[in-house]
N, C-alpha and C positions, 0 to 999 in steps of 0.2 A: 554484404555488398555495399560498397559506399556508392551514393546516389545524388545527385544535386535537387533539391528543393520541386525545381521546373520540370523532371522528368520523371518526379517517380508517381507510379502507378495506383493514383488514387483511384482509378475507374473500376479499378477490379473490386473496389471495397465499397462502390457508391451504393449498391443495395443494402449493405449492413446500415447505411446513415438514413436509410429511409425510413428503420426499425426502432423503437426504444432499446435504445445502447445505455452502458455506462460511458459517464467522463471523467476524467480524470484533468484538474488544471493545476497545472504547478507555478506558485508563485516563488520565485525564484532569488526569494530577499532574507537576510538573518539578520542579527545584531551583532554578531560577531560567530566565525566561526569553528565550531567545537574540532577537539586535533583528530576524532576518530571517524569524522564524516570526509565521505566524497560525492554526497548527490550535487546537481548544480545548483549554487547558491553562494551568495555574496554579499556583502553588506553596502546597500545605498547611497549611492551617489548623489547629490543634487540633479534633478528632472530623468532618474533613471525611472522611476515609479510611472511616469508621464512616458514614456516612451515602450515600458512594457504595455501599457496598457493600449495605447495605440494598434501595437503590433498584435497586441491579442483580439483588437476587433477585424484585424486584415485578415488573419488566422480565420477568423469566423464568420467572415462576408465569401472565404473561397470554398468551406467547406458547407454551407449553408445555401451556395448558387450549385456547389453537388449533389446536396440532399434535395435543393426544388424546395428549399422552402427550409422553415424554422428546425430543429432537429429535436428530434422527441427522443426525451432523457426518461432512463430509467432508476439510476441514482449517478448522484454528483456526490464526486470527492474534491474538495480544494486542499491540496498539500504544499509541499514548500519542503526545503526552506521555511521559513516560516510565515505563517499568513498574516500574523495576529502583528506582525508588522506595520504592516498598513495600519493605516488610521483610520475610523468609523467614517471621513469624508472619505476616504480612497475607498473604502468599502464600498460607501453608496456609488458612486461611477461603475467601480468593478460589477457589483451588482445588476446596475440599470444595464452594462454592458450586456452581460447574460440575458438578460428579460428581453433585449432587444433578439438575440439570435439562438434564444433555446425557447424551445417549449415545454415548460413545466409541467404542465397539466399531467403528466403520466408519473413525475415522480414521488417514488417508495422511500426514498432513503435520501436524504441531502445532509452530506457531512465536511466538518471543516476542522483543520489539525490547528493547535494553538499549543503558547509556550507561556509559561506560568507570569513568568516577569511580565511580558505584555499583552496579558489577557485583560481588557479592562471590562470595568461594566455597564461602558458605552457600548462596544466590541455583543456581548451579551443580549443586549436590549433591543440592539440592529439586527441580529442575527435572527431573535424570536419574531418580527415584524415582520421577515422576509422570508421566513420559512425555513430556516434552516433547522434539522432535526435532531444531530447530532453530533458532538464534540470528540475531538480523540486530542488528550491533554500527553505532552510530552514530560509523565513524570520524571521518569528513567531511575530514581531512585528519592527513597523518604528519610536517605542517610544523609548529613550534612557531611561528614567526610568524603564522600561517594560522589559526590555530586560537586565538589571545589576541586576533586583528581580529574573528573571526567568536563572539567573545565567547562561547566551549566554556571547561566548567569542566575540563577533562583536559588534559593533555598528550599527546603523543605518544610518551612511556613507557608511560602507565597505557592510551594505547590498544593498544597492542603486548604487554602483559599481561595486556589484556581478551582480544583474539584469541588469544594462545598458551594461557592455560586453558581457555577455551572450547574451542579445537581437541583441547589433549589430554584434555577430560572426554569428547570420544567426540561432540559436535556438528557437526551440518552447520551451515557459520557461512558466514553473509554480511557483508561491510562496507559500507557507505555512506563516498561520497567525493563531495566537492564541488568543480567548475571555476568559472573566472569569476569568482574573489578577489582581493584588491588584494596587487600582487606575484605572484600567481602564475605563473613562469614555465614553458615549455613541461617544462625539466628539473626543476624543483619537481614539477609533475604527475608526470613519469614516476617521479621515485623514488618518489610515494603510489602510484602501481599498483602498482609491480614489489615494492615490501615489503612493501604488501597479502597481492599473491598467494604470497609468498614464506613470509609466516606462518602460510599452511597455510588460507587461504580456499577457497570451491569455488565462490563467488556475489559479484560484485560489482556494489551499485545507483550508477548515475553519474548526479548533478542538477547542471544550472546551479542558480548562484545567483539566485534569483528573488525580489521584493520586493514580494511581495503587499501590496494596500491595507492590510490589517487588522494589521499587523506595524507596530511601531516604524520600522524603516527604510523599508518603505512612506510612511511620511508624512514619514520625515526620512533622504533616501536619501544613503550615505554615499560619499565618494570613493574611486575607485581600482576602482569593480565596471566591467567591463568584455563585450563580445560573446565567448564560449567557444568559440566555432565551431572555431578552430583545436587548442583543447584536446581535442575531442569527440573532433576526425577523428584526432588523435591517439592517442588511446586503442584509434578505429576500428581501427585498422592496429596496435597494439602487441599488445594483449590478446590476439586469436586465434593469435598466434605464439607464443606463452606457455599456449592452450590452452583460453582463453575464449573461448566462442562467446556472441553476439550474437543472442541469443532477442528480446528486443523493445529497444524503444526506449533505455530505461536500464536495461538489464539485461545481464549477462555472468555465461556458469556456465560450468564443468565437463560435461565430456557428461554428459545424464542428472539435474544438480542444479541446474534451472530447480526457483523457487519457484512451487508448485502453484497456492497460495493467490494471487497477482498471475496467475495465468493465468485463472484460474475468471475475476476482470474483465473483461480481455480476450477473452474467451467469451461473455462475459452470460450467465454462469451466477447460479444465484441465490446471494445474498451475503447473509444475517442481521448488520445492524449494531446492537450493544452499545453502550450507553453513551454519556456527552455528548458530542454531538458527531458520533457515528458515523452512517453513510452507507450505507442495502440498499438492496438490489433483490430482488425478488421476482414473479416471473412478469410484469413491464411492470411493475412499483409500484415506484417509488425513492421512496425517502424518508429524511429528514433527521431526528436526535435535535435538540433543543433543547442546544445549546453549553454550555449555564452549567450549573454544576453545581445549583444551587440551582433552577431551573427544570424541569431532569431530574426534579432529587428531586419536588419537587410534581408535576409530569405522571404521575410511574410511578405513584406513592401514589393517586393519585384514580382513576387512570384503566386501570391497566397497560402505558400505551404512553409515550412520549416525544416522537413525532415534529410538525416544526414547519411542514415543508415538503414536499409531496407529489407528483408526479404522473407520472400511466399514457403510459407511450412504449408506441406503436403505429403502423401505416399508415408513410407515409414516413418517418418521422420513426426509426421504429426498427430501417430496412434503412439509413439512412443511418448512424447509428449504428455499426451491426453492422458497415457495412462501413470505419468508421473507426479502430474500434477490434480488429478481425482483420487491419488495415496497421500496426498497433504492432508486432505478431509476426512472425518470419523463415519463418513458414508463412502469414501473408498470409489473403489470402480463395479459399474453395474457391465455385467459381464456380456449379459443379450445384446446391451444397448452399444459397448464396443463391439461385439461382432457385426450389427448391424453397419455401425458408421466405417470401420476398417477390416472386416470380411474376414472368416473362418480362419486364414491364415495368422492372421497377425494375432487371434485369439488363440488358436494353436501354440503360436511362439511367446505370448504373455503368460501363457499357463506354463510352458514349461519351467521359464527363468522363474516364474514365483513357486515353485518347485523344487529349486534350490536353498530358496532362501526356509530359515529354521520356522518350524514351523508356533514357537510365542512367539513371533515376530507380526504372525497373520493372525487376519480373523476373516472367518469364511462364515457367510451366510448365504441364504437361499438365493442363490442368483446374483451375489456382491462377493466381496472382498474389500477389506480395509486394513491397514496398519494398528496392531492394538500399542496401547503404551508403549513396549519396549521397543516396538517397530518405529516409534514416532524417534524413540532415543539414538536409535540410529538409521535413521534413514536417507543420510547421502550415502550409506553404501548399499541400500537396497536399490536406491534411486538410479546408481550406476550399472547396474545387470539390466535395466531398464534402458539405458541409450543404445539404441538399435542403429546398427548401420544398414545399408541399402544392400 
């Protein structure tokens, strides 16, 4: 449903802002942009940075006169685009911004995404001052051919000394690696994990390359991308030998240092989204910011909100969900705890469809179910027996 800014229905979602939520704020700047992204992001204009930031405290003087006061966070994520953009002065504003209309005091996890070239160790030393707990470095690959295809302004020096400061300033750091690139062989891959984990990671996010419409190579797809399948199962089998456990879908930690803030999603907890572009949910309410920065800006200014696209998951629509998105996780779905929230039927109808599917694909345990390995290897077609219509 598209919605204009002014009329959508932040009321139904004001008791979720009264709770410790996750937030999610997207800073919506790059240095240039790579040909296989589409999230919203642009590269800097003269006073565009002064004008997001504006916007983003209008965004939080209208959601913070709904909450009744400061809004208690349970973890913050800042993403992007890239963040590390900004400069340690733009940082301290952005920062003080926050301090003014969040209340800390409750958070568990405060994370910030960064990109190797401009991670400095200004960036670092601000960051430890202010609390911030946790880094997620966009390695994407530790190939130098890899990484000049996938048109990355770093090398795989500057990424290996983004990670090793990062690790010894005292951060819980995650990497980002990417399968399913031209050239990439099976032993290309294994040496980006094994020197990943080797430079002192505790979190590693692993994504096919994917060539969304809205992306350059979306429209103009290049040679050489190729199906990952084998790269995936690879990693399946390497990583947990080495001591990464396989929490969800593309994710591997260290026991104990699974990112809090990607769990809350997988929960359908509620998620306050920042900024152009960004994406909450609040009690059945997702809703979408307006992408463009220039459109943000005017929606916040008139209005206090941003959002462009709206609507209330409920009824089937939101046990199918629930239970599509608790099969991401290596703890799967608790099966009492669905029948409680969407009632004997819709557990009836969950059990039959995962009755179809083969059974190494499941792992059943005492009152659970979860996806084993091979279930994770293919699970957009498990995931699709799971779209329930009304």
């Amino acid at each position: 449903m598209k919605v204009t800014s002014h009329i959508l229905d932040f009321e139904g979602g004001r008791e979720g802002l009264s709770e410790p939520l996750s937030v999610y704020l997207h800073v919506p700047f790059c240095r240039s942009k790579c040909p296989y992204c589409s999230f919203a992001s642009s590269v800097p204009r003269l006073g565009d940075v002064d004008l997001y930031l504006s916007a983003l405290e209008s965004e939080l003087i209208g959601l913070s006169r709904l909450s009744g006061g400061p809004l208690s966070v349970r973890t913050l994520y800042i993403g992007g685009g890239t963040p590390t953009v900004l400069s340690v002065e733009e940082w301290i504003r952005l920062m003080d911004l926050l301090d003014r209309y969040i209340d800390r005091g409750s958070i568990e996890e405060f994370s910030v995404e960064a990109n190797p070239e401009s991670l400095s160790d200004g960036h670092l030393r601000f960051w430890r001052d202010r609390g911030i707990s946790r880094i997620s470095i966009g390695v994407q690959s530790l190939d130098d051919d890899e990484l000049r295809w996938l048109g990355r302004l770093h090398d795989s020096n500057e990424a290996r000394r983004a990670v090793i400061a990062s690790v010894a300033s005292g951060f819980d750091v995650s990497g980002d690696l990417m399968f399913g690139l031209k050239g990439q062989t099976l032993r290309k891959w294994h040496r980006s994990l094994k020197a990943l984990a080797e430079l002192g990671v505790g979190h590693m996010s692993l994504y096919q390359l994917t060539l969304d419409n809205d992306s350059f190579w979306g429209k103009k797809p290049p040679e050489g991308v190729f199906d990952g399948y084998g790269h995936y199962r690879w990693a399946q089998w390497y990583l947990p030998k080495i001591g990464f456990d396989q929490y969800e879908i593309a994710s591997f930690a260290l026991e104990g240092r699974w990112s809090l803030h990607n769990l809350a999603y997988w929960n359908r907890e509620n998620v306050l989204g920042l900024g152009p572009g960004a994406w909450g949910y609040l009690n059945g309410l997702r809703y979408e910011n307006d992408p463009s920065l220039a459109g943000y800006c005017d929606s916040v200014r008139s209005s206090g909100f941003a959002a462009v696209y709206s609507e209330r998951i409920g009824g089937v629509a939101e046990a199918s969900e629930s239970a599509i998105l608790a099969l991401r996780t290596k703890w799967g779905i608790d099966l009492d705890d669905f029948c409680r929230r969407f009632g004997s039927g819709s557990k009836a109808r969950l059990l039959k469809c995962l009755s179809e599917i083969p059974d190494n694909c499941l792992e059943w345990k005492k009152g659970s179910v979860a996806l084993t390995r091979k279930g994770m290897r293919v699970a957009n077609s498990i995931w699709e027996r799971l779209l329930w219509e009304e």
